[in-house]
C-alpha positions as CSV (number, residue, x, y, z in Angstrom):
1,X,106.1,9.9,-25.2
2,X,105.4,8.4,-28.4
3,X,101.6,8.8,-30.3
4,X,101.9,4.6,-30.2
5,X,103.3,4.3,-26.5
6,X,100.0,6.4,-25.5
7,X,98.0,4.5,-27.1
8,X,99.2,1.5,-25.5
9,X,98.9,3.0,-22.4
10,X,95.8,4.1,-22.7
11,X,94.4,0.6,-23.7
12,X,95.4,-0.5,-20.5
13,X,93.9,2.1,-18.9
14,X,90.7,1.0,-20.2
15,X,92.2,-2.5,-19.7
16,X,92.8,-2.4,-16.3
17,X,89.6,-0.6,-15.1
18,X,87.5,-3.3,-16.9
19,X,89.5,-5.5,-14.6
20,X,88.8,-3.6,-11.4
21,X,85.0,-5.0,-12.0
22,X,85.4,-8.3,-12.5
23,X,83.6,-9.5,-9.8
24,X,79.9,-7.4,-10.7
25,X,80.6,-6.3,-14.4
26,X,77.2,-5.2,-15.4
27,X,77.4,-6.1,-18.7
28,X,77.7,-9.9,-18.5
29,X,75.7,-10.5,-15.1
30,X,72.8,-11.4,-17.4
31,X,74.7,-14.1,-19.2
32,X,75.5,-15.6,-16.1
33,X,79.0,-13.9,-14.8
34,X,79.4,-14.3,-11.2
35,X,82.2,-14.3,-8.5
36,X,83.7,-18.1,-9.1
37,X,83.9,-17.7,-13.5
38,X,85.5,-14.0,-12.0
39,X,88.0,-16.4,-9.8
40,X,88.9,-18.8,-12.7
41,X,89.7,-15.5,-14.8
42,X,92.1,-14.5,-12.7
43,X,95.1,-15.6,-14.4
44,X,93.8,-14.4,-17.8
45,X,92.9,-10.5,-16.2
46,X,96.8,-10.5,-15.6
47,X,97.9,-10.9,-19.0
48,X,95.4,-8.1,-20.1
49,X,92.9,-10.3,-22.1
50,X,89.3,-9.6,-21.5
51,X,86.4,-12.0,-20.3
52,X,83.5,-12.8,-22.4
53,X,80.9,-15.3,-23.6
54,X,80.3,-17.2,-26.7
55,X,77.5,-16.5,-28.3
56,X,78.2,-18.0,-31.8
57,X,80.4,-20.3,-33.8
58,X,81.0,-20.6,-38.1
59,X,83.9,-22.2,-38.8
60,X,86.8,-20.9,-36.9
61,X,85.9,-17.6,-35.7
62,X,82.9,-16.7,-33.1
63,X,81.1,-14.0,-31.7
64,X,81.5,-12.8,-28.0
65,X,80.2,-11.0,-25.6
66,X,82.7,-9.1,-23.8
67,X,82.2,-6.2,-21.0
68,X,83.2,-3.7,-24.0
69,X,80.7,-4.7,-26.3
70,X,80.0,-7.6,-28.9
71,X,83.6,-8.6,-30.8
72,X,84.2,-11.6,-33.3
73,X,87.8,-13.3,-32.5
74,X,89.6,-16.0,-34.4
75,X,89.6,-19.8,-32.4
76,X,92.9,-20.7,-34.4
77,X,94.6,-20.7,-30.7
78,X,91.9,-22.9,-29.0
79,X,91.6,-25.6,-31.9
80,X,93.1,-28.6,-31.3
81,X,92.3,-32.5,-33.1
82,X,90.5,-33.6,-30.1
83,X,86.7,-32.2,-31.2
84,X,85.9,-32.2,-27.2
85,X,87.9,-29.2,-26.4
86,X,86.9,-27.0,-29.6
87,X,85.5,-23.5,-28.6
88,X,81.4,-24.0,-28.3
89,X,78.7,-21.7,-27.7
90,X,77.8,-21.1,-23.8
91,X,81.6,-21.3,-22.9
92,X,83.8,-18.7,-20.8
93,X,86.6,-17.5,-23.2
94,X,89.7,-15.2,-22.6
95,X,90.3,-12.5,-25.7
96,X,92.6,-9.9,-27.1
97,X,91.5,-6.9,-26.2
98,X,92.7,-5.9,-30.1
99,X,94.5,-6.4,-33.2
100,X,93.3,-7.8,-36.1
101,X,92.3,-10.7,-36.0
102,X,92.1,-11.1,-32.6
103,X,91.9,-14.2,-31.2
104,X,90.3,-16.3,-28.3
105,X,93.6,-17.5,-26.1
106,X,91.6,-19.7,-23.8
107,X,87.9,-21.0,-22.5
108,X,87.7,-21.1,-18.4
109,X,86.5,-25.0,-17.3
110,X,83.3,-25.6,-18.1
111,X,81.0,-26.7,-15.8
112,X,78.4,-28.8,-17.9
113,X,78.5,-29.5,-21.2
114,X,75.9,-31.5,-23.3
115,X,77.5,-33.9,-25.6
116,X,76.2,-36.5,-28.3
117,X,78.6,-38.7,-30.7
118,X,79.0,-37.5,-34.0
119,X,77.1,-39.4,-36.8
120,X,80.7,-40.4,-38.3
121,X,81.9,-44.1,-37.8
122,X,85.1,-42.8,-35.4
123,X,84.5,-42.6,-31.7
124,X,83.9,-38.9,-31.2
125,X,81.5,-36.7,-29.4
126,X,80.6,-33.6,-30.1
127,X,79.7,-30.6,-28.2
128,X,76.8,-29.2,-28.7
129,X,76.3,-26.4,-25.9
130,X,78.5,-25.7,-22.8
131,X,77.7,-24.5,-19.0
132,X,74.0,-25.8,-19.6
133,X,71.7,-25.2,-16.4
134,X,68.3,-26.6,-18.3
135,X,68.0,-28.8,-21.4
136,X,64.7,-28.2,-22.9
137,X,63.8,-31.0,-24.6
138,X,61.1,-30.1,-27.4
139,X,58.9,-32.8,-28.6
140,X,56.1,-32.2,-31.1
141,X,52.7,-33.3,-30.6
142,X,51.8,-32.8,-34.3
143,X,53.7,-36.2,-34.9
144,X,53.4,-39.7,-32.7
145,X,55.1,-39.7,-29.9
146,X,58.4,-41.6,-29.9
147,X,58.8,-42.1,-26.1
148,X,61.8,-44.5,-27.3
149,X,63.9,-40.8,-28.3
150,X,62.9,-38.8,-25.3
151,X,64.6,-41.4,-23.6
152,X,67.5,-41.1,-25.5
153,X,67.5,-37.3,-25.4
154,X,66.9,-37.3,-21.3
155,X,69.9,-39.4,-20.9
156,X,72.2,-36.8,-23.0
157,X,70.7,-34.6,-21.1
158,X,71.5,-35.9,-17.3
159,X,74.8,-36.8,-18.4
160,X,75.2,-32.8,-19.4
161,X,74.6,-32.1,-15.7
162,X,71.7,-29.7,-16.7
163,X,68.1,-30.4,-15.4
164,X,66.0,-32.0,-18.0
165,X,62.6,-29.8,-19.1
166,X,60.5,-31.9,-21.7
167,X,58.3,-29.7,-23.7
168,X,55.5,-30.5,-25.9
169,X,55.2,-28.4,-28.5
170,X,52.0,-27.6,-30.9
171,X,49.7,-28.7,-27.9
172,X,46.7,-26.6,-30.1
173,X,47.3,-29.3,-32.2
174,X,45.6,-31.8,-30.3
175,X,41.9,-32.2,-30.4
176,X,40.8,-32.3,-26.4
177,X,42.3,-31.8,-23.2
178,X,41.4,-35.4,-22.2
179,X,43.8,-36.7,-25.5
180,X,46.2,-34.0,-24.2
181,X,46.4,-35.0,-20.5
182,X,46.8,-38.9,-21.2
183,X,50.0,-37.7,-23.8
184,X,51.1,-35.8,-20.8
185,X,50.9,-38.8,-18.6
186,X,52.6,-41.1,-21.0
187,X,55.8,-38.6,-21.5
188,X,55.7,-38.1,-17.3
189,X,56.0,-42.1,-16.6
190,X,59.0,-41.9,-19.7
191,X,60.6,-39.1,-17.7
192,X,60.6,-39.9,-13.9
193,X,61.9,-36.7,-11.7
194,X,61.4,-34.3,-15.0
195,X,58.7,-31.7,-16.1
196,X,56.8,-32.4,-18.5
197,X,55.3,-29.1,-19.9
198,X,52.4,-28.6,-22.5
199,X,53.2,-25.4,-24.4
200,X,51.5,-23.7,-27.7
201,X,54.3,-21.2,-28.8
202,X,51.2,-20.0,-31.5
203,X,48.5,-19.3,-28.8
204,X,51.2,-18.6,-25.8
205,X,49.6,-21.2,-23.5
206,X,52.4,-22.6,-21.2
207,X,54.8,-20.2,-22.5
208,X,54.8,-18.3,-19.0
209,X,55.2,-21.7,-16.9
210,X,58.5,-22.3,-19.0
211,X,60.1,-19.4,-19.1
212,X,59.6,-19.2,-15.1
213,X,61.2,-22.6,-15.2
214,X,63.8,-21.4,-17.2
215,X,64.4,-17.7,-16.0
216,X,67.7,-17.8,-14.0
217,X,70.5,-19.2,-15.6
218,X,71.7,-20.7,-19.0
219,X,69.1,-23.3,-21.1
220,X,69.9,-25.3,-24.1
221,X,66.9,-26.0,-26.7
222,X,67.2,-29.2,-28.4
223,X,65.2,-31.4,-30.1
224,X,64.5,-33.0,-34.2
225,X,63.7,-30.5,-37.1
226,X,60.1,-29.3,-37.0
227,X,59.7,-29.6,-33.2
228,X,58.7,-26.0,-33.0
229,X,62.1,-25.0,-31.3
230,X,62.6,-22.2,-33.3
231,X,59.1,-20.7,-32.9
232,X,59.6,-21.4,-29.1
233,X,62.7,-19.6,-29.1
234,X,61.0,-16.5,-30.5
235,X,58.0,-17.0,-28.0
236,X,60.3,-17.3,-25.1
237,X,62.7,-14.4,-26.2
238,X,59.4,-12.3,-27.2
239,X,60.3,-11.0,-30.4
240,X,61.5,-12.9,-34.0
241,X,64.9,-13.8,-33.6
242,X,64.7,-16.7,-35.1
243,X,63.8,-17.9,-38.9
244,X,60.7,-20.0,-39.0
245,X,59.8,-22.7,-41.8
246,X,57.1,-25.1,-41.6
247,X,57.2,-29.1,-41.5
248,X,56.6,-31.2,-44.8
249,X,52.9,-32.1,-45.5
250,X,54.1,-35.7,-46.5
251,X,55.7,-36.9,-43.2
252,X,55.5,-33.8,-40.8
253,X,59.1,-33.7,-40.7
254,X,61.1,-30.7,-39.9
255,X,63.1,-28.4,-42.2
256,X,66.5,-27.1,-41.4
257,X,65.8,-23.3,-40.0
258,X,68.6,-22.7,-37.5
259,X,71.8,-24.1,-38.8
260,X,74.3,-22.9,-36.1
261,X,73.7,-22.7,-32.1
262,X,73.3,-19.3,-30.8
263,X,73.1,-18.0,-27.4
264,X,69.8,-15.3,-26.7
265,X,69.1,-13.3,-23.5
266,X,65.6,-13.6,-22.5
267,X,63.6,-10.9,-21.1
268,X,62.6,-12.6,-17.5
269,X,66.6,-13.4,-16.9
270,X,68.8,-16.0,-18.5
271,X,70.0,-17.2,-22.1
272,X,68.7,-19.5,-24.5
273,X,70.8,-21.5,-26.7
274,X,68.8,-22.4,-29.4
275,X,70.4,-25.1,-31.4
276,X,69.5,-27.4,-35.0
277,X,67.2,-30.1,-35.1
278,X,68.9,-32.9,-34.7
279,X,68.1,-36.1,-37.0
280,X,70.9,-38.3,-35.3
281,X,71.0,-38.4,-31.5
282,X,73.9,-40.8,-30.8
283,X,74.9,-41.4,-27.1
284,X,78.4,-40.6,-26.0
285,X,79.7,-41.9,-22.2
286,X,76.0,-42.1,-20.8
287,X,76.2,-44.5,-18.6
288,X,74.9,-42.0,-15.9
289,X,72.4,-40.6,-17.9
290,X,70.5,-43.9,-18.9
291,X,70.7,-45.1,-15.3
292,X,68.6,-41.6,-14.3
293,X,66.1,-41.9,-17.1
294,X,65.7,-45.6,-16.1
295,X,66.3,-45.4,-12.2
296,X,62.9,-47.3,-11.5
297,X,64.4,-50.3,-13.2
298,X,67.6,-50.1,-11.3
299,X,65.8,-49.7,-8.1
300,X,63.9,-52.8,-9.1
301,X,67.1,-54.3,-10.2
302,X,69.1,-54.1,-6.6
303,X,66.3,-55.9,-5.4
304,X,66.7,-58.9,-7.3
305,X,67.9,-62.5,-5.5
306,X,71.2,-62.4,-7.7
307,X,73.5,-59.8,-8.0
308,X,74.1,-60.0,-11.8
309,X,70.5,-60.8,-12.5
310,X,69.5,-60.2,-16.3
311,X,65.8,-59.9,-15.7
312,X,65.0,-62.4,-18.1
313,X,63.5,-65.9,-16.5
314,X,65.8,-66.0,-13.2
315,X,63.7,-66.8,-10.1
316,X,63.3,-63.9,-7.3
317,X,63.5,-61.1,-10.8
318,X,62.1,-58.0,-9.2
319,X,62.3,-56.0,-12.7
320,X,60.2,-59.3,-14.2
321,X,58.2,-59.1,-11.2
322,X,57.0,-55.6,-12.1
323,X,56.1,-56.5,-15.3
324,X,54.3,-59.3,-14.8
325,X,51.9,-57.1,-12.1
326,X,52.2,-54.3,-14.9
327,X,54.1,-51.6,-12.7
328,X,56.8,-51.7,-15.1
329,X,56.0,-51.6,-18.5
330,X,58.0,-54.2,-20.7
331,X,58.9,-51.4,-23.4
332,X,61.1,-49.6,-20.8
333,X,63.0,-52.5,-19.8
334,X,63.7,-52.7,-24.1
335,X,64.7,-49.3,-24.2
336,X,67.0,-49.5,-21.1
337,X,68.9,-52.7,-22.5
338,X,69.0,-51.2,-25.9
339,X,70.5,-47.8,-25.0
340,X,73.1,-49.4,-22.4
341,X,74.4,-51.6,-25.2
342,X,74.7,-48.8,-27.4
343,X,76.4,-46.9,-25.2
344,X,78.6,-50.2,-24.3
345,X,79.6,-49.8,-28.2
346,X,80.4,-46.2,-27.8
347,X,82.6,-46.6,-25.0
348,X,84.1,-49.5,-26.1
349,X,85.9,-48.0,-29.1
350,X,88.9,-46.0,-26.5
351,X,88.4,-48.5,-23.4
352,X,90.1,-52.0,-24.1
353,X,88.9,-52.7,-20.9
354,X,85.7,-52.6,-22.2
355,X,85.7,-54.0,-24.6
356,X,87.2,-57.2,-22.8
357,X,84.4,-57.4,-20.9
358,X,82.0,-57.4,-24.0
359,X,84.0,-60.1,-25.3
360,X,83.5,-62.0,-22.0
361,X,80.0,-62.1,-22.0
362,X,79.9,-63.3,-25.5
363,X,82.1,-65.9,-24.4
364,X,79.2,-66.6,-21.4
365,X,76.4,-66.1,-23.4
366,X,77.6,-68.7,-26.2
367,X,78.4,-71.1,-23.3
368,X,75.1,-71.1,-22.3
369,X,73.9,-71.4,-25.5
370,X,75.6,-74.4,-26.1
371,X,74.5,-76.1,-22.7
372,X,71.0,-75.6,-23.6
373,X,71.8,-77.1,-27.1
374,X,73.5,-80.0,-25.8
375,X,70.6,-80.5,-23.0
376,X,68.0,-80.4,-25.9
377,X,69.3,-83.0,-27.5
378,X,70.3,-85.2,-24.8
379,X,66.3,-84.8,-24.0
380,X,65.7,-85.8,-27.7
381,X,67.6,-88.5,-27.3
């Protein structure tokens, strides 16, 4: 036997008794292996290539946990034009056990993935963290609140298929607990079925409650620059992890600290992908999302007289109904039309179907507009 032929043999040795664990292999329990990702490798285990998770991405190569230890591999093999189904952090992948470079030969399905469009003018989304359990939204309380974004950021967020978690970050900043309850109140009636959780990552209070929250399983940190995300990350992962910079005196905006997404076990269970602050938070195929961030007004809206009510001045409006009494307040119907038509816009771009349909109620709408014309001048008259 040849010194090479050995060699091989023994890597598959090693190869094949990595395989024999698949189902319980220690080392990747706490990033969330279980028995089904162990099913979907299946296939990959009998071409020899090992399991692992992504932990990091820069520009074509990524770092991975394996059962044999941290590795980088090459994503030349999994790169294709359609940015959707580029290699992301949080994903299963398949790698070569060696060479050099070694390369990632597949990701396993995912089973969420949280997605926004991409600040370009094309119609593309990108993804920003994949097989999500929570989204922690971070929202600073140093700045006004902009209930208007959380909205947007809880409809990417149910669209993901990960539970929402709204955290408000810098609570020490505000002056009383009576200012800080009625902020808490305002973000709770913004984010129907959603915790809402007051957290100081400086003096640790809340801290506990979320990472009980988010102890089992994979979370995703998002929010805008100078949210505190970064400081959080480090509370929640109880050391420094992560590079800290403060916000501008001028406007209290954020700075760019973390400029890639990277995937951190916490001591209590789970991973934490922390990700940058995000400046642009474009919708991308939401539909779903909005409609759970809004589902008040659609509850309202299926009990309107007409069908294809627009809750503006038709009679029997339940959604103007609610208004009027002050159950529903006007700013969320706003939002809700706003973000559906922005998503209509999105979607629009690859449906013609679609976008046939926005054409026909511009065709209705301008009808209308003319009959009122004509009936204003008839009254003139």
């Amino acid at each position: 036997m040849t010194p090479h032929s050995a060699s091989a043999n023994s890597a598959d040795s090693a190869v094949s008794a990595v395989f024999s664990t698949l189902p319980t292999l220690p080392t990747l329990l706490p990033y969330g292996w279980d028995d089904a990702w162990a099913a979907e490798f299946a296939p990959y285990a009998a071409e020899g290539l090992l399991p692992g998770r992504v932990v990091r991405v820069d520009r074509g190569q990524c770092d991975v946990l394996t059962a044999a230890g941290p590795l980088r591999a090459d994503t030349a093999f999994v790169t294709p034009h359609d940015p959707m189904r580029v290699v992301c952090t949080g994903d299963w992948v398949a790698v070569e056990p060696g060479g050099n470079p070694r390369y990632v030969r597949a990701y396993l399905p995912r089973r969420t993935a949280f997605v926004r469009s991409t600040s370009s003018k094309r119609s593309e989304g990108q993804i920003l963290a994949a097989n999500v359990d929570h989204a922690i939204i971070a929202v600073s309380l140093a700045v006004e609140l902009d209930l208007g974004r959380v909205e947007r950021f809880l409809a990417l967020a149910w669209e993901s298929g990960a539970q929402p978690v709204v955290v408000l970050t810098k609570a020490d900043l505000v002056p009383d607990a009576a200012t800080l309850g009625y902020l808490v109140q305002d973000v709770e009636t913004t984010a129907p079925g959603v915790p809402v959780l007051p957290v100081s990552a400086v003096g640790g209070d809340g801290v506990d409650v979320l990472a009980a929250v988010v102890g089992d399983g994979t979370s995703v940190l998002i929010g805008q620059s100078g949210a505190g995300k970064s400081t959080l990350a480090n509370a929640l992962v109880g050391e420094e992890v992560m590079d800290v910079q403060g916000t501008r005196d001028a406007d209290g905006k954020g700075r760019h600290t973390t400029t890639t997404r990277n995937l951190l076990p916490l001591p209590g269970g789970g991973v934490l992908i922390d990700t940058p602050g995000l400046r642009g938070v474009g919708l991308w195929d939401a539909e779903t999302g909005v409609g759970q961030v809004f589902s008040e007004i659609e509850e309202l809206a299926a009990r309107c007289r007409f069908h294809d009510c627009a809750h503006e001045s038709e009679p029997g409006c339940a959604v103007q109904e609610a208004i009027d009494s002050g159950a529903l307040p006007a700013r969320r119907l706003e939002s809700y039309r706003k973000l559906l038509r922005e998503n209509q816009r999105i979607v629009a771009k690859t449906d013609a179907r679609v976008r046939a349909e926005i054409r026909k109620d511009w065709k209705r709408k301008g009808a209308i507009g003319r009959a009122a014309q004509e009936a204003k001048r008839g009254r003139q008259r």
